[in-house]
TORTI-19178 format. One record per residue (C-alpha): residue number from 1; x, y, z; residue in three letters. Coordinates in steps of 0.2 Angstrom, whole numbers, plus 5000, padded with zeros to 4 digits. Layout:
TORTI-19178
<site num="NUM" x="X" y="Y" z="Z" residuo="ala"/>
...
end
This chain:
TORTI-19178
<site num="1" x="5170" y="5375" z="3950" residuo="unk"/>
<site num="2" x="5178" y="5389" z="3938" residuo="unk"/>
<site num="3" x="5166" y="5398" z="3925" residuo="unk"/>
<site num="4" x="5175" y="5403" z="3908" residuo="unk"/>
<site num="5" x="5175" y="5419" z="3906" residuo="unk"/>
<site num="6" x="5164" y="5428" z="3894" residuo="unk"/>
<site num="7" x="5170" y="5427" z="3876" residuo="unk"/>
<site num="8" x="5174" y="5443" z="3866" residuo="unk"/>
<site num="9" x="5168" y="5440" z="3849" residuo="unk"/>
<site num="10" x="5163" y="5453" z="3836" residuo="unk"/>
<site num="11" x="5158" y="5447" z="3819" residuo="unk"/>
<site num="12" x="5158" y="5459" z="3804" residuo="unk"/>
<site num="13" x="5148" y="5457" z="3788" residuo="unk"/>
<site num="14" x="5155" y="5468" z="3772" residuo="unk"/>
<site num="15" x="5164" y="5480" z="3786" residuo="unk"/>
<site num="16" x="5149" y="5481" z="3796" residuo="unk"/>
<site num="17" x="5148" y="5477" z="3815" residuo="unk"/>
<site num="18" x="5135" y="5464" z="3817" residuo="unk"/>
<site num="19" x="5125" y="5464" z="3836" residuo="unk"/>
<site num="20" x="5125" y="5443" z="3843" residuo="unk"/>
<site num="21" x="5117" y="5440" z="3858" residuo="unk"/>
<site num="22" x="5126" y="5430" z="3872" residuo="unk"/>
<site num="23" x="5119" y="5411" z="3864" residuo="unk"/>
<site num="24" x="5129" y="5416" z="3848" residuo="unk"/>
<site num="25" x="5142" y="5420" z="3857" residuo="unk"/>
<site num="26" x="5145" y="5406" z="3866" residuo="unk"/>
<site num="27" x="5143" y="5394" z="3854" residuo="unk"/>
<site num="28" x="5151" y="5403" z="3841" residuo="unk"/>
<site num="29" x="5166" y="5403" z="3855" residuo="unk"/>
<site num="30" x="5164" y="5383" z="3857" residuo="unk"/>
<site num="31" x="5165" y="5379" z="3839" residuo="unk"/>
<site num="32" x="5181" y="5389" z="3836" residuo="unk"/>
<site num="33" x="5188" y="5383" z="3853" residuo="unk"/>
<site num="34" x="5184" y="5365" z="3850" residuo="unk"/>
<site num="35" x="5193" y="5369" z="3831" residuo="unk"/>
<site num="36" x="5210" y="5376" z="3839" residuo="unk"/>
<site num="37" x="5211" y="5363" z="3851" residuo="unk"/>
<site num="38" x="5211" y="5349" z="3838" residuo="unk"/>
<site num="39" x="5227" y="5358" z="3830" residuo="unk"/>
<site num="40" x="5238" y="5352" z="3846" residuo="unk"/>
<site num="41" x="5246" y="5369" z="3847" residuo="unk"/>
<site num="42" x="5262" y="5370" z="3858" residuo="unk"/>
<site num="43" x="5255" y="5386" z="3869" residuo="unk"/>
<site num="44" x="5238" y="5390" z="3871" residuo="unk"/>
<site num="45" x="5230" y="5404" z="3862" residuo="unk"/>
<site num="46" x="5227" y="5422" z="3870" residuo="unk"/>
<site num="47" x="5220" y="5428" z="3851" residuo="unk"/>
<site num="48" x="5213" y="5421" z="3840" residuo="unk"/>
<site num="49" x="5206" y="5429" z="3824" residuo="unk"/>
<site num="50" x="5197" y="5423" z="3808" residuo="unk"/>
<site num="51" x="5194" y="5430" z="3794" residuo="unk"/>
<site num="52" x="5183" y="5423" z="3779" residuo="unk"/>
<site num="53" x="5183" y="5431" z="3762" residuo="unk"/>
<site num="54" x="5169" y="5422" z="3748" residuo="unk"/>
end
């Protein structure tokens, strides 16, 4: 059985770094993997980064 490795997320509010623990991490990771994959890319993603502006 092979364990994903751990996800390197960093969320930043206005500019600022934002601590998560490891739970946000990791579902934070599993939502946005879950989103990629419905796109049916041709090669798997190595990076992927999201940026939301409101």
């Amino acid at each position: 059985m092979s364990t994903k490795p751990e996800p390197d997320i960093t969320i930043k509010i206005n500019g600022q770094k934002i601590p998560i623990n490891e739970f946000v991490k990791t579902v934070t990771s599993n939502v946005i993997d879950g989103l990629i994959d419905s796109l049916k890319l041709d090669e798997a993603p190595r990076t992927i980064e999201i940026e939301l502006k409101r």
